[in-house]
N, C-alpha and C positions, 0 to 999 in steps of 0.2 A: 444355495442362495447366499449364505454368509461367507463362502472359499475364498474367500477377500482377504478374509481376516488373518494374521498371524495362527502356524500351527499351535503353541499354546494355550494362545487365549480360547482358540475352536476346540483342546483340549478339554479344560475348564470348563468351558459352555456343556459340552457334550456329558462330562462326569455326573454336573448338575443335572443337569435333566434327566440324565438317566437313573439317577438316585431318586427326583424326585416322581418320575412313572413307577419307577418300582416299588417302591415306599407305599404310592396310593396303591397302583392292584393288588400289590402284593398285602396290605392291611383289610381289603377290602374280602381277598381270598379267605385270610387268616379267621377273618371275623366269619363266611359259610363253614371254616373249619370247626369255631368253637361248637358253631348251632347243628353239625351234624356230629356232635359228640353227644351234646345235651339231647337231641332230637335223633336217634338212631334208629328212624322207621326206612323201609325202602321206599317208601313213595317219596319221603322229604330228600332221601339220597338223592333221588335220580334225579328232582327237579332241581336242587341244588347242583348236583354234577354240569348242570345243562350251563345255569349259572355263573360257577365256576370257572367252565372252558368259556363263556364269553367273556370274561372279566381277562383270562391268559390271550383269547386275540385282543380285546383292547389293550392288552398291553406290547404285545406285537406289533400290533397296526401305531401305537406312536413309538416306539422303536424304530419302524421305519418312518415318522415323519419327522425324528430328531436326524435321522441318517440323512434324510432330503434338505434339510437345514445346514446339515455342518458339511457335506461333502457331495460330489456332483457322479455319483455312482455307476457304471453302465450296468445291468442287470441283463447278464446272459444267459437263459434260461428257455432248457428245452424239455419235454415231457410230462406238463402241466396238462396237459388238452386229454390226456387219459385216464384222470384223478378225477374221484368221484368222494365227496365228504360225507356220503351215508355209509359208505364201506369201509371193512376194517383193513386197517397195512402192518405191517411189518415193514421198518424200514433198516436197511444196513446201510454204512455212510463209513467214507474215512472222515479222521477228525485233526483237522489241522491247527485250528487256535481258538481261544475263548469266545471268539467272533462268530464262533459256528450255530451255536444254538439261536442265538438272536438272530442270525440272515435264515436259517432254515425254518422258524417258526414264522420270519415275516412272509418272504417265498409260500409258504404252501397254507399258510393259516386258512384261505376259502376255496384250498382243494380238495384238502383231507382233513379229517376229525384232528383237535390241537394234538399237541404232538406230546407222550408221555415217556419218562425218562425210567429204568430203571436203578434207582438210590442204595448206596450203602445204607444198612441199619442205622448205623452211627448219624445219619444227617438228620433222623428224626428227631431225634435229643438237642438240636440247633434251635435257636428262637427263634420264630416266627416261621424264621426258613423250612424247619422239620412241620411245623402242623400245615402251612400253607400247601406244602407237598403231599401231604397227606390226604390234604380237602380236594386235592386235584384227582385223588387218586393214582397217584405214580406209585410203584410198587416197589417195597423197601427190602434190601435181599439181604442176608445173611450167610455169605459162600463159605461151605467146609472146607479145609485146607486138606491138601494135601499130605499134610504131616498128621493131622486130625483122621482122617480116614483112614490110614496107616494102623493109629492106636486101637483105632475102633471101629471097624468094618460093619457095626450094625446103623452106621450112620451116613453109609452111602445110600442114595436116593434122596435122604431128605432134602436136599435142595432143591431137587424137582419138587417134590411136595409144597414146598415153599412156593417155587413158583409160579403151581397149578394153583393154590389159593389165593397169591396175590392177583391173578389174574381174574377168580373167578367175577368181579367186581365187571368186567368188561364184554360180558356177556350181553346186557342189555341195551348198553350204550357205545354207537359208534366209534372206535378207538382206534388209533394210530401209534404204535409202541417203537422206538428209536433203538435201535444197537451200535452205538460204538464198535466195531467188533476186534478196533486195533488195541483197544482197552487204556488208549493214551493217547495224548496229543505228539502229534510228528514233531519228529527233531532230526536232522541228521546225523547227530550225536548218537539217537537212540536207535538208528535204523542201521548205523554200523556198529554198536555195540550188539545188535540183535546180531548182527550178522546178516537182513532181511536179504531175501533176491530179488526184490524191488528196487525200483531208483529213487520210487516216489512215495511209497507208502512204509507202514512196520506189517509186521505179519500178523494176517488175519487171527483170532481166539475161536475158535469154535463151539464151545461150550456154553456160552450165555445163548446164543440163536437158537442154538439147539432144543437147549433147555425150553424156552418159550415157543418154540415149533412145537416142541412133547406135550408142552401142557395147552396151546390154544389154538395148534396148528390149521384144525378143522375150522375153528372162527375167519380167519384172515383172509380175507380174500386176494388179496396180491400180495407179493414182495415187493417191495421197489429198492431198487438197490442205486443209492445215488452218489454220484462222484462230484466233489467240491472244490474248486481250481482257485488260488488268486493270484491270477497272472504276476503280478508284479515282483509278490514276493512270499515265503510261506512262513518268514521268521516276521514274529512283532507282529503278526497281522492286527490284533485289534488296538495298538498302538495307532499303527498308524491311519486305521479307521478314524478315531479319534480327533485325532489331528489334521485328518480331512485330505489324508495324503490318495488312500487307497481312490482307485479309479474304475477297476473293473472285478465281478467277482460272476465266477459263471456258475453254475449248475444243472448237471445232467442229469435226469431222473429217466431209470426203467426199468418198466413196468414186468414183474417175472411168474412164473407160476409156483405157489409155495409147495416146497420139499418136504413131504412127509417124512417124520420121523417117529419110528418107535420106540417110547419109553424106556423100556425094559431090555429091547434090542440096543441100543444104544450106548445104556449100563452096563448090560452085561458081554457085551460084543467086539473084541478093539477093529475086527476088520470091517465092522458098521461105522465105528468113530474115524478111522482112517480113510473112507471112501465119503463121512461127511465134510474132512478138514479138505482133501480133493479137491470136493467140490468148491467149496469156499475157496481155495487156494488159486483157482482155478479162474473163478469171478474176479480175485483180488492181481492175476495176473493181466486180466482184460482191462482194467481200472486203470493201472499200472501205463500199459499201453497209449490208451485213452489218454489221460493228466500230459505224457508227453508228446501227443501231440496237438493238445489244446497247447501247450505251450509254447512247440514249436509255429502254431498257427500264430498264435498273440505277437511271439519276437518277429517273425516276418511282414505282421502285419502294424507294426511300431516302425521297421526299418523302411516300408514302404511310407509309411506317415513322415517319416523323417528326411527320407529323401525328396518328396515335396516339399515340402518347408524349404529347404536348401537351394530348392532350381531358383 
């Protein structure tokens, strides 16, 4: 509506407003946080929980109507029609730029249950930020290092512990749990300092999916494993969101059957852990695939565009 405008000022406009939707859900979250501190029953949880996640789509849902204001979007999106929001997902996603969580949660907010993050410990201790998160129920992790398990081999497993109990929470209520599983936002930079075999992605992590396969694998009902394209360009993307530049953003979602894993087989096992990275490896070279040639599809179909203009 406003793409009129210089990209600054649509800058600007967009910063504000994004500040000020966050600001209200996000005090509005914070404030069911203090009351399920002070109020620690399960019945106040869960109606609170319900609470909560609609307070997270309304804040999605004007996320997208600032996005409909400042920029004239094409939303490319296929594998909605077999999402069901009583059911629980597992979602694995590459993750390209800050822009991601806000297009994925406006995308799927009335397909699937809102969408939960797993947080470093440290963001709990953040104002507002860490209790708001915590009212959501997103689960705060605290990963042994490898140097850590080194010293002290009686402290392998606890992180599955960890995150069989941060999950146990999700039992009653329809949930949608997200995995990064590149563990970072793509960069070129970072995709040849990994050395990745991809063109378009970094290399898959296996151990966080895993992990939450172990502890709630049996809950989930699907995997969906989605792939995130922005034609245009994959640096600055919420830059140039912002600034009302971006034009098209696509999204592929599908739908898979979840991979059991065992606990204990998995700890204690390297040629279980090798044949689950495989696997992954495997999804992440299909992705791979996929990204180029939705890309290839967009450049042809710009040159076709452009070659009319010109007749």
């Amino acid at each position: 509506m406003l793409t009129f405008l210089p990209g600054p000022v649509l800058f600007i406009l967009s910063l504000s407003l994004l500040i000020i939707n966050t600001t209200i859900w996000g005090s509005l979250i914070t404030i069911g946080g203090i009351i399920k501190l002070l109020l620690p029953f399960k019945v106040v949880r869960t109606v609170l929980t319900y609470i909560m996640n609609r307070f997270m789509w309304a804040w999605a849902t004007c996320n997208g109507g600032i996005l409909y204001l400042i920029s004239n979007i094409e939303w490319d999106i296929s594998g909605l029609e077999k999402l069901d929001p009583n059911r629980w997902y597992l979602l694995i996603s590459n993750h390209v730029s800050g822009f991601d969580i806000a297009a994925q949660t406006y995308v799927l907010r009335n397909h699937i249950p809102m969408l939960k993050f797993f947080l470093k410990k440290e963001l709990l201790y953040v104002p507002i930020l860490g209790l708001g998160c915590w009212a959501l129920d997103m689960p705060f992790m605290n990963r042994t290092s490898a140097a850590k398990l080194k010293k002290n081999p009686k402290l392998k497993g606890k992180d599955l512990e960890t995150t069989r109990r941060a999950c146990e929470r999700f039992k009653d209520v329809p949930t949608s749990i997200i995995n990064y599983v590149e563990g970072s936002r793509f960069t070129e930079e970072k995709r040849l300092r990994q050395d990745s075999p991809y063109r378009h992605l970094l290399r898959p992590k296996a151990s966080g999916i895993a992990f939450t396969l172990s502890a709630m694998g049996e809950q989930f009902t699907h995997l969906l494993n989605i792939t995130l394209v922005y034609p245009e360009t994959s640096e600055k993307v919420l830059s140039n969101v912002m600034h009302g530049r971006t034009k098209k953003v696509v999204m592929r979602i599908e739908v898979l059957p979840v991979p059991h894993v065992d606990a204990n087989d998995y700890l204690n096992h390297a040629d279980t852990r090798v044949a689950f990275q495989r696997w992954l490896n495997q999804l992440w070279s299909e992705k791979d695939h996929m990204i180029d040639d939705l890309l290839q599809q967009h450049q042809k179909s710009s040159a076709q565009q452009q070659s009319t203009l010109h007749k």
